[in-house]
C-alpha positions in Angstrom: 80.9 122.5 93.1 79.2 119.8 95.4 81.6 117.1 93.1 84.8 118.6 93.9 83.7 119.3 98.0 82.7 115.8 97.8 86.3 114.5 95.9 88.1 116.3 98.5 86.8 114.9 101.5 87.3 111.7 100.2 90.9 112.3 99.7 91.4 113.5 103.3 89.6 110.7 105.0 92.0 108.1 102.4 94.9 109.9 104.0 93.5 109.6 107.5 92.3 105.9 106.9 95.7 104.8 105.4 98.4 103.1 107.9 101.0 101.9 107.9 101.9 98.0 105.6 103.1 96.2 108.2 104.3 92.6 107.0 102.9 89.5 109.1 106.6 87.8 108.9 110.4 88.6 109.9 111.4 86.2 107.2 109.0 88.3 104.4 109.8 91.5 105.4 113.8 90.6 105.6 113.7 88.6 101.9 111.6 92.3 101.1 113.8 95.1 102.0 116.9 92.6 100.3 115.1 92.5 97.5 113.7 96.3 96.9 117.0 97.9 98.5 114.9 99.0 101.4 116.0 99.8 105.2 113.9 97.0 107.6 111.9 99.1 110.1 111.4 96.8 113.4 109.3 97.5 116.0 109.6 95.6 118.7 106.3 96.4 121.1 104.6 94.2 124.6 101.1 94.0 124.8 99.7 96.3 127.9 102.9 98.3 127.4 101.5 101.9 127.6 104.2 103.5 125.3 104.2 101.3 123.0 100.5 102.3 122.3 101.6 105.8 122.6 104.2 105.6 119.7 101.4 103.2 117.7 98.6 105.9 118.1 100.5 109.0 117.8 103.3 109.0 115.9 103.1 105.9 113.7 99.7 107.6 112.6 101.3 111.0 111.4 100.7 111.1 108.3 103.8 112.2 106.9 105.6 108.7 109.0 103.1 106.8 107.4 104.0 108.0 103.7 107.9 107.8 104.3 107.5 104.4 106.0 105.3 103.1 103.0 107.2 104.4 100.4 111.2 103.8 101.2 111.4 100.9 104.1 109.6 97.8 105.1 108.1 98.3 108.8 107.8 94.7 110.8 106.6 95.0 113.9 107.2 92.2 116.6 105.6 91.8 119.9 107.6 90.6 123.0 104.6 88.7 124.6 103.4 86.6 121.1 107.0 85.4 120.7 107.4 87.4 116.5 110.6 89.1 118.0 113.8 88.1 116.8 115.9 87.2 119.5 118.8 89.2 118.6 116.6 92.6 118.3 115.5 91.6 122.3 116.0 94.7 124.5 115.2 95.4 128.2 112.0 98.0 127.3 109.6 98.7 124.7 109.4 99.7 122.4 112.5 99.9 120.5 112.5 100.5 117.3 115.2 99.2 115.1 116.5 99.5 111.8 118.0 96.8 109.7 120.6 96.5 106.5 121.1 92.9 105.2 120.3 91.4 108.8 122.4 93.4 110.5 120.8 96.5 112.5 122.4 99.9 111.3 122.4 101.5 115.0 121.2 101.0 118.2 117.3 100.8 118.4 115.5 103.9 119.3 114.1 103.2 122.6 110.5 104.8 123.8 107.6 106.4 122.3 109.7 109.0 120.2 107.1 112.5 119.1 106.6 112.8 115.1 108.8 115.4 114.3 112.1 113.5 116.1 111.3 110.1 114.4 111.6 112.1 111.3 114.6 113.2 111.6 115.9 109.9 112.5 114.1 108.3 109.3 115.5 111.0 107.4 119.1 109.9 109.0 118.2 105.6 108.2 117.7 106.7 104.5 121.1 108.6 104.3 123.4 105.9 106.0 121.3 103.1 103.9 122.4 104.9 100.7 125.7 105.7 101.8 126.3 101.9 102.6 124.9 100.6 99.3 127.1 103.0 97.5 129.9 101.9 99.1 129.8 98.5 97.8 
């Protein structure tokens, strides 16, 4: 009894303890999502910026986010004040989060610290126009 107590709590704090796989480099993460068919996720975040740090410890810890980011795109995230932003994903606040196809961003970036559920439903919208597109071709 005491081994499968002690198995379970060690799957619940994996699934706490596991983030987000954030690549270090545009370039990386770009050749990436090319190359496994995969929506680029950018975040583009300021240091000090109080939402920002709302979206980061909120909902880009939900677990469920985590999982769907992990498993179907590539998440990149840029910060304004350490010059990793691209400058044609640039916008007046942060953060914005954007979402890329073959260097192109698919829609305008979501702008704010969006709540868990909502940036669901907008990841869940990403996958469908991705797979629409690539069928397309």
């Amino acid at each position: 009894m005491m081994k499968i107590i002690f198995i379970m709590m060690f799957a619940a704090l994996s699934l706490f303890g596991a983030g987000i796989k954030w690549e270090k480099d545009i370039a990386v993460a770009v050749e990436k999502a090319s190359k496994e068919q995969k929506p680029l996720m950018v975040l583009v975040t300021k240091n000090g910026c109080k939402w920002c740090d709302i979206l980061k410890q909120g909902t880009l810890k939900n677990p469920k986010v985590v999982a769907i980011l992990n498993r179907d795109f590539v998440s990149y995230e840029g910060v304004v004040d350490e010059g990793t932003v691209p400058p044609s994903l640039m916008t007046q606040g942060t953060p914005a989060t954007w979402f890329i196809k073959d260097k192109s961003p698919m829609f305008e970036p979501i702008m704010g610290a969006v709540e868990g559920e909502d940036f669901l439903k907008a990841l869940d919208i990403v996958k469908q126009e991705y797979k629409k597109s690539a069928t397309k071709k």
